[in-house]
C-alpha positions as CSV (number, residue, x, y, z in Angstrom):
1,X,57.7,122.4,118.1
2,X,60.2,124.9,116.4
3,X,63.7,123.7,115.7
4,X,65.5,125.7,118.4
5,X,62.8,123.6,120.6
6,X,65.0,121.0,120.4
7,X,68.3,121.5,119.5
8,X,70.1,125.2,120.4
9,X,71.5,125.7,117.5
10,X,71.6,124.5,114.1
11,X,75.9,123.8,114.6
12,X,75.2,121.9,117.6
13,X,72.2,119.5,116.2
14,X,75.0,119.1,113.0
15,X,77.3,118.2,115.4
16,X,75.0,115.6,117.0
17,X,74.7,114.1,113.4
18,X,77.8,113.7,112.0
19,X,79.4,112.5,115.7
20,X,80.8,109.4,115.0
21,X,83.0,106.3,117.4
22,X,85.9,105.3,116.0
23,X,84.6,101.9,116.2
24,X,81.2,103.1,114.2
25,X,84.0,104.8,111.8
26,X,86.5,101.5,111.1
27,X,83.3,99.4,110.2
28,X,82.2,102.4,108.0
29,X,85.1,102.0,106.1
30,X,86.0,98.9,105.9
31,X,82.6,98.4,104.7
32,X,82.9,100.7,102.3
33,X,86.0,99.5,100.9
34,X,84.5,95.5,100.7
35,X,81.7,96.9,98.6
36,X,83.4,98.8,96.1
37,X,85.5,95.3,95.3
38,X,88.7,97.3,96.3
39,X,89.7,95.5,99.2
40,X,93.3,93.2,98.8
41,X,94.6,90.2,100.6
42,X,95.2,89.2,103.7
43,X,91.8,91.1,104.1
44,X,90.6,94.2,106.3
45,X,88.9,92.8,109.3
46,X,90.7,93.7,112.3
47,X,93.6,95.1,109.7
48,X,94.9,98.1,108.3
49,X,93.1,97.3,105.3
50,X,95.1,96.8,102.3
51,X,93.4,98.4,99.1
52,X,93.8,98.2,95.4
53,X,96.6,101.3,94.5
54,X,98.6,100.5,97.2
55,X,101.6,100.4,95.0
56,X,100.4,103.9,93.4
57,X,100.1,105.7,96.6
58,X,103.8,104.1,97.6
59,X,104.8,105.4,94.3
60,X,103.2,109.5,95.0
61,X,104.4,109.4,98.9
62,X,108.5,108.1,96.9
63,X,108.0,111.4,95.0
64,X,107.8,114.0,97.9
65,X,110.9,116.1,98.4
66,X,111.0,115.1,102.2
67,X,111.1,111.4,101.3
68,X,114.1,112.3,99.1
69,X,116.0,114.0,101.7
70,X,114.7,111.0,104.6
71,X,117.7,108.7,105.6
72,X,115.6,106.9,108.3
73,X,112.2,106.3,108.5
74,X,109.9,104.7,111.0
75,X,107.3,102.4,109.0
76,X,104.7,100.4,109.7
77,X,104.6,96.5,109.3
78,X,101.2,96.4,107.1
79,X,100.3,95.3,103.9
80,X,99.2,98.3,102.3
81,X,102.9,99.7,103.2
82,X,104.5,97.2,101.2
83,X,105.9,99.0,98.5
84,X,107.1,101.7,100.6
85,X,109.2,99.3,102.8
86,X,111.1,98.0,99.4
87,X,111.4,101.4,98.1
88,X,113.3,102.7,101.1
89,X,115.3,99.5,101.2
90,X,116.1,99.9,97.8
91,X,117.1,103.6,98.5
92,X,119.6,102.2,100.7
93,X,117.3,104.2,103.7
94,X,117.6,102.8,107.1
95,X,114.2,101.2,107.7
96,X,112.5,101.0,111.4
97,X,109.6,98.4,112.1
98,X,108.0,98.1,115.5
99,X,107.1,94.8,116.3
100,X,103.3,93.8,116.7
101,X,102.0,94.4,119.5
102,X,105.5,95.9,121.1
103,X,105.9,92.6,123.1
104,X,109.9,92.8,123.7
105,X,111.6,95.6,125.4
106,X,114.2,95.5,122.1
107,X,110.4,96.7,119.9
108,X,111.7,98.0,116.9
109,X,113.6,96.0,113.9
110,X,116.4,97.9,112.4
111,X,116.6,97.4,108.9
112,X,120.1,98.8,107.4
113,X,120.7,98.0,103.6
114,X,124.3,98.2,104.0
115,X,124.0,95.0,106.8
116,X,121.8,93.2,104.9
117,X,123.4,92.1,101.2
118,X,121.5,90.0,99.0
119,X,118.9,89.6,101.8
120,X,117.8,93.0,101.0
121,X,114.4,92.0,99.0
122,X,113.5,89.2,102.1
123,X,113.0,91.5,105.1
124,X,110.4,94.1,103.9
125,X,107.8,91.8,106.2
126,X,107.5,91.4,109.6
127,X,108.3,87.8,109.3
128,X,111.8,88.3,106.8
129,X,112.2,91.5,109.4
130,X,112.3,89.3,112.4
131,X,114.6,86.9,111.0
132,X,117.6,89.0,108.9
133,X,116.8,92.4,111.2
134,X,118.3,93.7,114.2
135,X,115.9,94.1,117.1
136,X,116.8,97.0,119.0
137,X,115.1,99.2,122.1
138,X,114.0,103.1,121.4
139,X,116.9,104.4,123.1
140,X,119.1,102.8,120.9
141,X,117.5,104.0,117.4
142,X,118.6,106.5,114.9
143,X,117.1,109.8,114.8
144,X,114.2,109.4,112.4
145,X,113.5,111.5,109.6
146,X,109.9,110.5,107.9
147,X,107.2,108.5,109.7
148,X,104.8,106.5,107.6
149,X,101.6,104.7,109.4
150,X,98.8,102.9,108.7
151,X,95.4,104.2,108.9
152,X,91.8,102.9,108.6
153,X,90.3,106.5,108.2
154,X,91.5,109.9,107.7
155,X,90.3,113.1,107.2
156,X,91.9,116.1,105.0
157,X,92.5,118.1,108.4
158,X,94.8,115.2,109.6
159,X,92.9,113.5,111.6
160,X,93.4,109.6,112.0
161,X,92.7,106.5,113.5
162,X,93.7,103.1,113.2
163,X,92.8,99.7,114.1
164,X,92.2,99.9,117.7
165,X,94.8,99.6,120.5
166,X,96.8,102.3,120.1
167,X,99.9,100.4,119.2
168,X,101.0,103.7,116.4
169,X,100.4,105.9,118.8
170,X,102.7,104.2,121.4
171,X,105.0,104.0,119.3
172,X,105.4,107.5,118.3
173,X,105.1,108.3,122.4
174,X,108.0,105.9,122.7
175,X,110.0,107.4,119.8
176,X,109.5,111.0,121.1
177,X,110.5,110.1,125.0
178,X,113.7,108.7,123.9
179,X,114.5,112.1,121.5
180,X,114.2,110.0,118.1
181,X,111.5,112.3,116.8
182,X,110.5,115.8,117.0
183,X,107.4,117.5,117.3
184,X,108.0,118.5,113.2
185,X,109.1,115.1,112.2
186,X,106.6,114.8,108.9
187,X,103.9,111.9,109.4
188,X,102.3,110.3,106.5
189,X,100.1,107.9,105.6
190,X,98.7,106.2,102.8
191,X,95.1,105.2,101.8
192,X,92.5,104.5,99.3
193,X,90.3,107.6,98.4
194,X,87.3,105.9,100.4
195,X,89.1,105.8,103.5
196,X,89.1,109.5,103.6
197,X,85.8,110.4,105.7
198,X,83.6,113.9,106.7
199,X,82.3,113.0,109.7
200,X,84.1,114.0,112.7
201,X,87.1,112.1,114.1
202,X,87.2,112.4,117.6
203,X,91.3,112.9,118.3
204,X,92.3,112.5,122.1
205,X,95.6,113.8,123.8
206,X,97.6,110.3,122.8
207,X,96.4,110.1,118.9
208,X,98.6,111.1,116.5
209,X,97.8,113.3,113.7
210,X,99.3,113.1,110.1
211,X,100.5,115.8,107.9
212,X,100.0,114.1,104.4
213,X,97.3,111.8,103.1
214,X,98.3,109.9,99.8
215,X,96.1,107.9,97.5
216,X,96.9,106.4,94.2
217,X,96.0,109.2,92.7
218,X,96.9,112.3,95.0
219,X,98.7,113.8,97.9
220,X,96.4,116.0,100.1
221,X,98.6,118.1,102.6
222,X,96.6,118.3,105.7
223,X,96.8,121.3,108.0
224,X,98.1,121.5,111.2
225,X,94.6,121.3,113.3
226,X,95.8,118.4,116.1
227,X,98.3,118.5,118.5
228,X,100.7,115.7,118.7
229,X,101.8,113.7,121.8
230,X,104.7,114.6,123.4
231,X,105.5,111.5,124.9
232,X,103.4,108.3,126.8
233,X,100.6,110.1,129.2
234,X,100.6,107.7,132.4
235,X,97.5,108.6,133.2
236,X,95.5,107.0,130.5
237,X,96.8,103.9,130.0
238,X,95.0,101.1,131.5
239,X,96.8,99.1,133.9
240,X,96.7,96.1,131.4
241,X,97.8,98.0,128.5
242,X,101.3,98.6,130.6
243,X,101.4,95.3,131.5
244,X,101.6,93.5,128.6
245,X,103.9,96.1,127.2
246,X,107.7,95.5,128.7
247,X,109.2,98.7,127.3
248,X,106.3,100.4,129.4
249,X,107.0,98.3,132.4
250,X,110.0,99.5,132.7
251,X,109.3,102.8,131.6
252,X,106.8,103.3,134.9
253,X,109.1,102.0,137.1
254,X,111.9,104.5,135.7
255,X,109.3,107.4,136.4
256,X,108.6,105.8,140.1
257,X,112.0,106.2,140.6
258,X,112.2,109.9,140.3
259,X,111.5,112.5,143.5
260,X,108.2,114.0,141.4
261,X,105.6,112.2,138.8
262,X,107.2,113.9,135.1
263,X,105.5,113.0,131.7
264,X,107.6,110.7,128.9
């Protein structure tokens, strides 16, 4: 039996390889990351994993011209992000942090330097956010300038995925139905070198892309290969998903309520 016997072509049978879940890709990494000892606290099962050079990377992504100019940015609530929390705090940048699993209609916690005084170094959690920061819906946000997100894998073309549910992605959906985000907003993220992968990502219609990968020790710029979301796509969301959500509650009865079905 001759190669093309069973597989057309050598692209295609490469393809069959290399092809990857996301699921099959998080335990990759993660297992990866646990045997090279470079693994942190609280731990990376189920997690955005939180890697030694965290504070490096925060320290590289601080350096970039277009976190300079950022007055507000959208950043996650993991460990790994830590240190770029505090250093936007400390930049007097107005901070946004959605709130896990976007269980209130009012999702996001405004952090403003200039509100918070000498409670400044307490709210760069989620838990000293929820307490000291204002909780406040999309429509109600500040334009953002910079988005940082976790990620449990990348790729140097800007692919990404996350710890499963989608939460980063509905966020950015949310943020770019209410205006707060445009389709060049810059998206970063920042990981340990062995959370960079080859294989194939697979990237649907709701998954955001990023357009700079930092490690400790580098920032890759990654080209513009995925298209971004322009808002939450009805169709795919499961019917649970939307109910446990109350911002998307109410955002499908708000598209109900209009003479034609229209995309947020």
């Amino acid at each position: 039996m001759t190669p093309t016997d069973t597989c057309s072509t050598d692209f295609h049978c490469l393809d069959f390889i290399f092809h990857m879940t996301k699921d099959e890709i998080r335990q990759k990494v993660r297992a990866r990351l646990q045997l090279a000892g470079v693994a942190r606290f609280p731990g990376i099962a189920g997690r955005i994993p939180n890697f030694a050079g965290s504070d490096q990377a925060a320290q590289l992504l601080c350096e970039l011209p277009m976190w300079k100019r950022a007055k507000v940015i959208s950043v996650n609530c993991d460990a790994p992000q830590l240190a770029i929390r505090r250093a936007a705090l400390r930049e007097n940048k107005v901070v946004y942090m959605a709130i896990p699993r976007l269980r209130s209609e009012r999702c996001f916690v405004e952090l403003d330097p200039a509100k918070l005084g000498n409670k400044i170094l307490r709210v760069a959690s989620i838990k000293g956010a929820m307490r000291f920061g204002r909780l406040v819906p999309p429509n109600e946000m500040r334009p953002v300038d910079l988005i940082v997100c976790g990620s449990v894998a990348v790729t140097r073309q800007g692919a990404r995925v996350g710890r499963g549910g989608g939460y980063c992605d509905l966020e950015y959906a949310l943020l770019r139905t209410e205006g707060k985000v445009r389709e060049y907003t810059p998206i970063l993220t920042t990981v340990h070198a062995l959370q960079i992968i080859e294989e194939r990502l697979p990237m649907r219609g709701h998954d955001i892309p990023v357009d700079f990968v930092i490690t400790p020790d580098q920032v890759i710029a990654a080209p513009s290969l995925h298209p971004r979301p322009r808002g939450v796509i009805w169709e795919i969301l499961q019917e649970s998903k939307i109910l446990s959500i109350p911002v998307l509650r109410r955002g499908r009865r708000d598209v109900r309520g209009t003479p034609t079905p229209r995309r947020l």
